[in-house]
DOKOLSE-230745 format. One record per residue (C-alpha): residue number from 1; residue in three letters; x, y, z. Coordinates in pm, whole numbers, plus 50000, padded with zeros to 5 digits. Each point is the difference from the previous one (the first is absolute). Example, Ala and Ser with C-alpha at 12.3 -4.5 7.8 and 13.67 -1.06 7.14 Angstrom:
[senu 1; ALA; [51230; 49550; 50780]];
[senu 2; SER; [50137; 50344; 49934]];
//
This chain:
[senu 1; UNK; [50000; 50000; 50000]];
[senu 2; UNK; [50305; 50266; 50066]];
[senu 3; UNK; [50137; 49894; 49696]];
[senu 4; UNK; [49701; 50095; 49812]];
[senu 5; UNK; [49973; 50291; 50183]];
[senu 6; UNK; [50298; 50102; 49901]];
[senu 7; UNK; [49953; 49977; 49654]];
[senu 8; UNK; [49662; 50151; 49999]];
[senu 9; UNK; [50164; 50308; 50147]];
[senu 10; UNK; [50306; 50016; 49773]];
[senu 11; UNK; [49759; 49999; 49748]];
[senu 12; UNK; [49802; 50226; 50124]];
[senu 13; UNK; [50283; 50281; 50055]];
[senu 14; UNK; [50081; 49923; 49652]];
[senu 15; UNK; [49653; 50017; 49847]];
[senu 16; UNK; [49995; 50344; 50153]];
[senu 17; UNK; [50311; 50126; 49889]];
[senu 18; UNK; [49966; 49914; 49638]];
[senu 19; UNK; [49615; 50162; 49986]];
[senu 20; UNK; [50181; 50321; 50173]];
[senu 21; UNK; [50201; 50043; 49729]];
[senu 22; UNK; [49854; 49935; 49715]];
[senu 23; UNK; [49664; 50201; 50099]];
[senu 24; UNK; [50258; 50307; 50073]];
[senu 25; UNK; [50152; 49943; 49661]];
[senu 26; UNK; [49645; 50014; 49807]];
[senu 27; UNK; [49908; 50240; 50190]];
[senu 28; UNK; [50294; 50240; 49888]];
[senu 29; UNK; [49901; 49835; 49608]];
[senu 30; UNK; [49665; 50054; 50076]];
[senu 31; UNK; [50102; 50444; 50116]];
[senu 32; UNK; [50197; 50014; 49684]];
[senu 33; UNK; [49723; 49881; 49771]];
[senu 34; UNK; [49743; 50215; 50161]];
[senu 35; UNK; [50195; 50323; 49966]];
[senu 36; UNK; [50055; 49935; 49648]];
[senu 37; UNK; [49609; 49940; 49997]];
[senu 38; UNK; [49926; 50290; 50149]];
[senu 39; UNK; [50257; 50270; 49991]];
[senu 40; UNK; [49763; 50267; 50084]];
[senu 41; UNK; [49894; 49822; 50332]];
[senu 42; UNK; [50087; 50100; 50348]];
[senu 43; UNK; [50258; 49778; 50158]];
[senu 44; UNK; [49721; 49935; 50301]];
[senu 45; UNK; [49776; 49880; 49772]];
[senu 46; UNK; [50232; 49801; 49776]];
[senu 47; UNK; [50109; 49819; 50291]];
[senu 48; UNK; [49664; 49926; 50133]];
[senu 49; UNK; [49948; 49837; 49644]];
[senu 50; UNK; [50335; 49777; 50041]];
[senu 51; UNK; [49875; 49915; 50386]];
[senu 52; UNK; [49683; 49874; 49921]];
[senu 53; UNK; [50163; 49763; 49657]];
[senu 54; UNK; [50233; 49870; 50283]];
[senu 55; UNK; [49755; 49707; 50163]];
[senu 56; UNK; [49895; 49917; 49671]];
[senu 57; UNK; [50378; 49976; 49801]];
[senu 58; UNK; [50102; 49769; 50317]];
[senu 59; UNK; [49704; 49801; 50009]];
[senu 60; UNK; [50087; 49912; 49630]];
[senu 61; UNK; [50338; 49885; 50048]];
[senu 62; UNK; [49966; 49818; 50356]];
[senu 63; UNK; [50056; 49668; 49781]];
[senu 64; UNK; [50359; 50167; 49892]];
[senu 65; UNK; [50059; 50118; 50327]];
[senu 66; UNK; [49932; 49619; 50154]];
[senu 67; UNK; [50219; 49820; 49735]];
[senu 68; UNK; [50269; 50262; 50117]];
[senu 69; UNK; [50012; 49986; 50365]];
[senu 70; UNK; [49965; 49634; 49974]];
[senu 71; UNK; [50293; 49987; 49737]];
[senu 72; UNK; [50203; 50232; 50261]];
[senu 73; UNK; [49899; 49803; 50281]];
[senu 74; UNK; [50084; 49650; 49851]];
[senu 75; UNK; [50343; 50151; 49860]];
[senu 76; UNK; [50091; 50129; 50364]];
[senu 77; UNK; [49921; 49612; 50128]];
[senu 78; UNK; [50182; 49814; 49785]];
[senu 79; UNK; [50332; 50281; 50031]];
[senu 80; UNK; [49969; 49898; 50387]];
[senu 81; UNK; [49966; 49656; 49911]];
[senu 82; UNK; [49704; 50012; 50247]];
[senu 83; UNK; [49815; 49784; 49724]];
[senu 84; UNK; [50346; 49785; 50061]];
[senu 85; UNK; [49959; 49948; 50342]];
[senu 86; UNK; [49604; 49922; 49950]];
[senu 87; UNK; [50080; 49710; 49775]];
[senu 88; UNK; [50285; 49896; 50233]];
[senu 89; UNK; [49827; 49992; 50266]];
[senu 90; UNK; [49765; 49740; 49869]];
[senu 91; UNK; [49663; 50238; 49926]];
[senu 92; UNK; [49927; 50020; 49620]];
[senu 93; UNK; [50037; 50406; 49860]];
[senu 94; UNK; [49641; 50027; 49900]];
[senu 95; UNK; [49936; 50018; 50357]];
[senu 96; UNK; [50140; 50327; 50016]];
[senu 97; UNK; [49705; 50125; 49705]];
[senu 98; UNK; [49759; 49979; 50281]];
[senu 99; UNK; [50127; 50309; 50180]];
[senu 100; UNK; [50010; 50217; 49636]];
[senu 101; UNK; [49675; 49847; 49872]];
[senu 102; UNK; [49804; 50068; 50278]];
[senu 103; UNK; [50110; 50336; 49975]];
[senu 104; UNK; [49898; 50066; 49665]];
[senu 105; UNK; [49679; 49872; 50051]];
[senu 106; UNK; [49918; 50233; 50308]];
[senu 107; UNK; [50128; 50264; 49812]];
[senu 108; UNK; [49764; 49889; 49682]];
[senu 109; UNK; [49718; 50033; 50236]];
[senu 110; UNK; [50066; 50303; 50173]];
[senu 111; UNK; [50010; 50162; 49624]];
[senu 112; UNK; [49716; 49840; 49916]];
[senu 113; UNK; [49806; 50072; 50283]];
[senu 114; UNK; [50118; 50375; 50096]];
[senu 115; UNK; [50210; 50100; 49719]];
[senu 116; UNK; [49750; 49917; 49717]];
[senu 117; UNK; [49757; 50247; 50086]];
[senu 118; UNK; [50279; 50277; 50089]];
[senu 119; UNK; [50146; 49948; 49636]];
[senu 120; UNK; [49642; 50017; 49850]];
[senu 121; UNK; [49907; 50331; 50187]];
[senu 122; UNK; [50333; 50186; 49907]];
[senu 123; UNK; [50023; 49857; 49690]];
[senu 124; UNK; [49663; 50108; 49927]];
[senu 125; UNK; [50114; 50381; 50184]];
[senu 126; UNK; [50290; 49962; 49751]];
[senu 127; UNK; [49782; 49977; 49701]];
[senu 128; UNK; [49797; 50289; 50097]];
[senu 129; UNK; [50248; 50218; 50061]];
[senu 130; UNK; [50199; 49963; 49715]];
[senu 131; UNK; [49696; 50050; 49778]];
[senu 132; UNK; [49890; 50326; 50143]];
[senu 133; UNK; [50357; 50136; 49936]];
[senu 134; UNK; [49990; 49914; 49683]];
[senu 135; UNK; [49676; 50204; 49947]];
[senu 136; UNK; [49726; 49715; 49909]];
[senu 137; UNK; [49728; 50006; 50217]];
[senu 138; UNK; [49909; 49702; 50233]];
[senu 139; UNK; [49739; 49779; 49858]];
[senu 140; UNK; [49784; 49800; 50268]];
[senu 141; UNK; [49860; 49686; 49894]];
[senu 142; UNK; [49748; 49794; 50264]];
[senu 143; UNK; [49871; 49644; 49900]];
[senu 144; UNK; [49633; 49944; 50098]];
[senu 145; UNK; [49764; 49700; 50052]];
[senu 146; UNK; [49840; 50233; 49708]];
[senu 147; UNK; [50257; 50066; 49747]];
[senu 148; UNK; [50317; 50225; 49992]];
[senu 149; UNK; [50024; 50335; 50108]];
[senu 150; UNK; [50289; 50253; 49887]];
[senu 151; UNK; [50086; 50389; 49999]];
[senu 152; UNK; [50229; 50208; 49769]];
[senu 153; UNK; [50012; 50376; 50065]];
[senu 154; UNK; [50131; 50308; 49851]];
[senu 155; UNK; [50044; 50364; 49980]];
[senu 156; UNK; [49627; 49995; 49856]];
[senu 157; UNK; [49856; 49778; 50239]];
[senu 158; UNK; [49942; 49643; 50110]];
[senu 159; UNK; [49846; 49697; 49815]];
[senu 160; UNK; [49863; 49709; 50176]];
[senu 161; UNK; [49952; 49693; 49840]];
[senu 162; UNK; [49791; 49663; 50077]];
[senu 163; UNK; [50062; 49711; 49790]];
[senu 164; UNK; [49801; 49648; 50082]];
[senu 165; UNK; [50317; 49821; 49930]];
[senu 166; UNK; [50356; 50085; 49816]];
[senu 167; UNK; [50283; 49748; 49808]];
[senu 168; UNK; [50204; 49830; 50191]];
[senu 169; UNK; [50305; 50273; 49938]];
[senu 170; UNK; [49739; 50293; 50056]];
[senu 171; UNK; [50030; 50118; 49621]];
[senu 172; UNK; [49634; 49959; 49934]];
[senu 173; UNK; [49694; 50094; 50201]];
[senu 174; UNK; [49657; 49826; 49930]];
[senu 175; UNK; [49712; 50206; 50036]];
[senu 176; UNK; [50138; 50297; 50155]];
[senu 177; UNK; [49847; 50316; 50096]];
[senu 178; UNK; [50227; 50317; 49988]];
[senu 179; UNK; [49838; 50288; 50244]];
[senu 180; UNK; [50183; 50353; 49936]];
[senu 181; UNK; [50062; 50237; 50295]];
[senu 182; UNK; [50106; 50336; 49991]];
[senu 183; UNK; [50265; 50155; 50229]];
[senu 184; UNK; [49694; 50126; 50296]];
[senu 185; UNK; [49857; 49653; 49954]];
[senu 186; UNK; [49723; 50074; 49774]];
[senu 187; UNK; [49922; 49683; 49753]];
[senu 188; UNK; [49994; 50113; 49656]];
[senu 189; UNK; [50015; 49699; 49773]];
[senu 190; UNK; [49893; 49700; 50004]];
[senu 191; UNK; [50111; 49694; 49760]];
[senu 192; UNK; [49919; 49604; 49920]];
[senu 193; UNK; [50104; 49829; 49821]];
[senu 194; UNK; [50086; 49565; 49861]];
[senu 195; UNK; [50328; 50014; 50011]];
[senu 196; UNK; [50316; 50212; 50117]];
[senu 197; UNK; [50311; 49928; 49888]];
[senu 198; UNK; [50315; 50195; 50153]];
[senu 199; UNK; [50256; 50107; 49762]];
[senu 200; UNK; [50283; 50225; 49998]];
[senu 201; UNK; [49831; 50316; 50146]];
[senu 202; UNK; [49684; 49951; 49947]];
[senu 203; UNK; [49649; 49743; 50034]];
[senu 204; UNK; [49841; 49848; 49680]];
[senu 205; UNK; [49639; 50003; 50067]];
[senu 206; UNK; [49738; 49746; 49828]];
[senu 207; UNK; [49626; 50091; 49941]];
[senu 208; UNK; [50055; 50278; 50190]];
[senu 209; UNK; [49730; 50193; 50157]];
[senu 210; UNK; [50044; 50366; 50160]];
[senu 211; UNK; [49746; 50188; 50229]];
[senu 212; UNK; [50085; 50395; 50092]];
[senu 213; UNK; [49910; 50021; 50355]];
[senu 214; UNK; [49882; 50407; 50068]];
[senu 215; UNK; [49692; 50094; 50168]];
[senu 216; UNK; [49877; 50228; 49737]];
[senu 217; UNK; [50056; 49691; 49728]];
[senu 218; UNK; [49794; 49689; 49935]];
[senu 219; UNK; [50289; 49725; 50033]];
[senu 220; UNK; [49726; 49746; 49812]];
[senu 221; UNK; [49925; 50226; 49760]];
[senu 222; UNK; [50334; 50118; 49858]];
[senu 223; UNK; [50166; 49651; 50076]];
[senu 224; UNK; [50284; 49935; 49713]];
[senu 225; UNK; [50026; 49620; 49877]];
[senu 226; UNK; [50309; 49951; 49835]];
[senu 227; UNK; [50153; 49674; 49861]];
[senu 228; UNK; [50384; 50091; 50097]];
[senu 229; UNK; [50079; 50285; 50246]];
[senu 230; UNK; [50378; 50067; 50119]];
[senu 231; UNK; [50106; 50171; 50327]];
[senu 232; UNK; [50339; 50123; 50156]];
[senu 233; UNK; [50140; 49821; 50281]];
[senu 234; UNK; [50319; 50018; 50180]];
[senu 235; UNK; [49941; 49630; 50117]];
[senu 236; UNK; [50216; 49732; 49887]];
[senu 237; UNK; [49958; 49638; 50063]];
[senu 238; UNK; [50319; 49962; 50197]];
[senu 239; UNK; [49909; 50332; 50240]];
[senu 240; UNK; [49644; 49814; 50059]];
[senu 241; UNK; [50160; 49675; 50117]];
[senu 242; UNK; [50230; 50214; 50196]];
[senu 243; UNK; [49689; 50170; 50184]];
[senu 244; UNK; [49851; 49703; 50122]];
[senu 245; UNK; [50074; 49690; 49784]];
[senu 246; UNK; [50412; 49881; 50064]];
[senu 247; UNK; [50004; 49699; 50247]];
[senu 248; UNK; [50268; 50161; 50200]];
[senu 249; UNK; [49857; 50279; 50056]];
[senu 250; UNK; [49705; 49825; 50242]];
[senu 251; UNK; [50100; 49831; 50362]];
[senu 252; UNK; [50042; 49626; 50003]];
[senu 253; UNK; [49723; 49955; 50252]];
[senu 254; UNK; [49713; 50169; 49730]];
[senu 255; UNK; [50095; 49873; 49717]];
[senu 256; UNK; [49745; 49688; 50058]];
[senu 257; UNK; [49714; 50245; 50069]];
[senu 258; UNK; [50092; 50178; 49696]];
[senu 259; UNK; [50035; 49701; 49787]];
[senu 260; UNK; [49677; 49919; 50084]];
[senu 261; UNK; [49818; 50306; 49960]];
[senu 262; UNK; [50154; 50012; 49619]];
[senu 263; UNK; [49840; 49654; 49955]];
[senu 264; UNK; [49724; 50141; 50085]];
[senu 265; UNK; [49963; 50256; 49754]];
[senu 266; UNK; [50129; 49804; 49732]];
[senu 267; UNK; [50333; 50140; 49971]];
[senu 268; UNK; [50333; 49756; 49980]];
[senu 269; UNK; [50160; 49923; 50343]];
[senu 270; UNK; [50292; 49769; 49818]];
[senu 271; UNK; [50255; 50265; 50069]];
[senu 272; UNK; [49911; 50095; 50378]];
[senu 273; UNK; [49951; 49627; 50069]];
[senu 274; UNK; [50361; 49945; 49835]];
[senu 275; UNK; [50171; 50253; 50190]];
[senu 276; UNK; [49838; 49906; 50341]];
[senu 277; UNK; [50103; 49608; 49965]];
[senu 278; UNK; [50353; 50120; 49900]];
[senu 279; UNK; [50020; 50205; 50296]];
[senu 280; UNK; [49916; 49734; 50235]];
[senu 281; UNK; [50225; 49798; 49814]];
[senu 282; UNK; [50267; 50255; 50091]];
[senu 283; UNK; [50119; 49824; 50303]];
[senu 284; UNK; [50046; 49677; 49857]];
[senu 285; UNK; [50208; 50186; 49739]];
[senu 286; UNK; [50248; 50152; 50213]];
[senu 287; UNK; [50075; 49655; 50176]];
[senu 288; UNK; [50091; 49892; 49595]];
[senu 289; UNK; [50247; 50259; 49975]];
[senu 290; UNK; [50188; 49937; 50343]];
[senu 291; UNK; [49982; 49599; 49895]];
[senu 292; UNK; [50114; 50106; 49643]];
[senu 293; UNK; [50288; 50202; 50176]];
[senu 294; UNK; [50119; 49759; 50245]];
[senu 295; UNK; [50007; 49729; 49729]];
[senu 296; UNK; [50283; 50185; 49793]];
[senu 297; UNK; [50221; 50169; 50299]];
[senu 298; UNK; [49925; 49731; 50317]];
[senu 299; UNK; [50301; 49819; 49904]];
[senu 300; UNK; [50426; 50061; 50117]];
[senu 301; UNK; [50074; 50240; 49743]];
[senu 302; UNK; [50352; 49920; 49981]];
[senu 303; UNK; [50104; 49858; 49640]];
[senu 304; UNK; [49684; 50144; 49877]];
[senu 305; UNK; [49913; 50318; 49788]];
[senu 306; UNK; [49863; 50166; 50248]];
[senu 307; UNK; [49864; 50299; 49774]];
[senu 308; UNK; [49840; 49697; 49777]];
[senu 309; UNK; [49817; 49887; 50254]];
[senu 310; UNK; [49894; 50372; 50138]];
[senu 311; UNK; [49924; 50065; 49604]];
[senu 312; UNK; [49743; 49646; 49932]];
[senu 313; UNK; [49807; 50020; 50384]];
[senu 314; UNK; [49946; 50424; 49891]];
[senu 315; UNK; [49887; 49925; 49620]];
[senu 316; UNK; [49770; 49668; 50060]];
[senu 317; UNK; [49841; 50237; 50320]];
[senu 318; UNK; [49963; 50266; 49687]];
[senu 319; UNK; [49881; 49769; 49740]];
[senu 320; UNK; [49758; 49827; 50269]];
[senu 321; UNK; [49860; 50349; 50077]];
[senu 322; UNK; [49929; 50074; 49596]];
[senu 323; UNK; [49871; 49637; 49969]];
[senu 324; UNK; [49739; 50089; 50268]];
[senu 325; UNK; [49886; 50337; 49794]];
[senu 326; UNK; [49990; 49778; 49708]];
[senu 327; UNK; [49768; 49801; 50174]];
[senu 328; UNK; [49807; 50262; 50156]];
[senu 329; UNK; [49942; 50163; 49632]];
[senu 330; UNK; [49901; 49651; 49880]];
[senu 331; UNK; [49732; 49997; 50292]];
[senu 332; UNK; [49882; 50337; 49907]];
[senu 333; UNK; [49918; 49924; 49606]];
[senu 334; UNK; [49860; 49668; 50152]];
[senu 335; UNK; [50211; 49747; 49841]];
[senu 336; UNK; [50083; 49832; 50313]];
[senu 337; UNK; [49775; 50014; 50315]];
[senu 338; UNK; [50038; 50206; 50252]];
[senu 339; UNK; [50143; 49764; 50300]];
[senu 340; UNK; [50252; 49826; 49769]];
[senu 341; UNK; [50109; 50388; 49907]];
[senu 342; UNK; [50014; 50084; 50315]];
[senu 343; UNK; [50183; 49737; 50232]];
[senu 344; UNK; [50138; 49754; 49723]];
[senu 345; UNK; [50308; 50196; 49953]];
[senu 346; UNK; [50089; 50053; 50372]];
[senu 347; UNK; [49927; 49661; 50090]];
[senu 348; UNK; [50222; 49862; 49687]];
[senu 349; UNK; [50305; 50248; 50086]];
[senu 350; UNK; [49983; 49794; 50372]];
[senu 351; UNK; [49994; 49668; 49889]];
[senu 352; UNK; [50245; 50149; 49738]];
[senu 353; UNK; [50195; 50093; 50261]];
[senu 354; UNK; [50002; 49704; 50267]];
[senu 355; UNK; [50111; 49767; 49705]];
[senu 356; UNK; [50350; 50201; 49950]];
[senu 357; UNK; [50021; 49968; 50353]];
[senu 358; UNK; [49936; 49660; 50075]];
[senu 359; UNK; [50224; 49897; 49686]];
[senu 360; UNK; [50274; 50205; 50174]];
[senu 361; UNK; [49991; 49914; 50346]];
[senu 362; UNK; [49865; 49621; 50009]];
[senu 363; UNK; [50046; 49884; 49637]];
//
């Protein structure tokens, strides 16, 4: 038990360490970028911007940072020839993975369970803030047991628009009711319609039909009914996935509830759903990359390319991490289901993983 306590700590120390610096080094990337961004930009506010990307750039390379501090950590043993005097004195070295694997698996909760929805909220923050300093204007899109709500504004006014359902990548609206507001809040115009496509700038409206809405007017009466109608927007698809609709930006712990709820209304979950099973999967993830780790560098080092070894545990941790986005895309466009997606390539990097090992230290 001291042994493994031992370990666990090392590791620990290490895993700490290793996140330190590389979060302080994108985080100086991270200032660089955003003053070129935004030359024009008050230093407090440009570093608000880079504060509030920090949980989310770290949250995205915790895999790196756990094939790293287990790389440093198993390097450090076998210098020592701890790992040495394991085997010697009669205890096989996989023994000492329980320490570092419990570890990572703590820690995969702990981000899972508080750091998930931290990163979503100031990711989200992030978003926000970077758009209104670019001069857009925030769209607000809501999802309804009764279709899709969403807002654009501008210097004119405000639009509000109710759609009974929308595409899966929010490019077309079915059904969808445009309401005009000017700048006091006064309606002024009021538009159906079949169809709305967003393009570049601007909706494409289908059997269109407009009502005037003034008190002195007859809104029935001098109703338009046109086949195509076109109207400005400074939406685009990505800014209205950004709003509402990115994965990321919503807390592990509602994603079910808003899976659901876009079931409900007959909009596709697939992506949500995908997301939230890789996130759980997370965990189980980070254990692959300290097994993957351990299985290059847990060995005595002397008489053995050490940088080789460093080099094959850093690039199969990279190439498992690409495999899994490669699986998570496949799950989106629904060419695999959504568990096998999700958990087959964490699962497979262990197994993966404990074969190198076993071959090494028993075989």
């Amino acid at each position: 038990m001291t042994l493994q306590l031992y370990f666990a700590r090392r590791f620990l120390v290490t895993f700490l360490a290793t996140g330190l610096a590389l979060a302080v080094l994108l985080g100086l990337i991270d200032l660089v970028d955003e003053i070129s961004n935004f030359p024009d930009l008050p230093l407090r506010d440009v570093l608000a911007l880079v504060l509030l990307n920090v949980p989310w750039a770290n949250y995205e390379i915790l895999p790196l940072v756990m094939t790293l501090a287990a790389v440093a950590l198993f390097l450090g043993l076998s210098r020592s020839s701890e790992l040495i005097v394991l085997r010697a004195s009669g205890r096989s070295a996989l023994r000492g993975l329980l320490g570092p694997v419990l570890v990572a698996l703590a820690i995969g909760v702990l981000s899972l369970v508080m750091g998930n929805p931290i990163v979503a909220a100031t990711a989200k923050r992030h978003n926000d803030l970077k758009l209104s300093n670019r001069g857009g204007s925030l769209s607000a899109l809501a999802i309804a047991s009764e279709g899709l709500w969403l807002r654009q504004g501008s210097a004119e006014g405000q639009t509000v628009i109710y759609a009974v359902r929308a595409s899966s990548d929010f490019g077309t609206l079915y059904a969808p009711n445009f309401v005009d507001f000017a700048t006091d809040g006064r309606p002024l115009r009021r538009i159906n319609a079949e169809t709305a496509r967003l393009a570049e700038g601007e909706w494409h409206l289908v059997n269109a039909k407009i009502w005037t809405l003034d008190q002195e007017v007859n809104s029935e009466a001098t109703a338009e009914q046109r086949a195509t109608l076109t109207l400005r927007s400074d939406l685009t698809q990505d800014r209205i996935l950004e709003s509402f609709g990115r994965p990321e930006f919503i807390p592990i712990w509602e994603l079910p509830r808003f899976i659901d709820q876009l079931e409900q209304t007959g909009f596709s979950a697939r992506r949500y759903a995908i997301w939230f099973h890789t996130e759980l999967a997370r965990p189980v993830f980070l254990v692959a990359m300290v097994l993957i780790a351990a299985a290059f560098t847990m060995r005595h080092m002397r008489g053995v390319n050490v940088g080789l070894m460093v080099m094959s545990a850093v690039l199969i941790g990279f190439g498992l991490h690409y495999i899994r986005n490669f699986a998570l895309i496949l799950g989106e466009n629904g060419q695999i289901p959504i568990l096998l997606a999700a958990w087959a390539p964490p699962v497979a990097a262990i197994f993966l993983a404990l074969g190198i090992l076993l071959h090494l230290e028993d075989g």
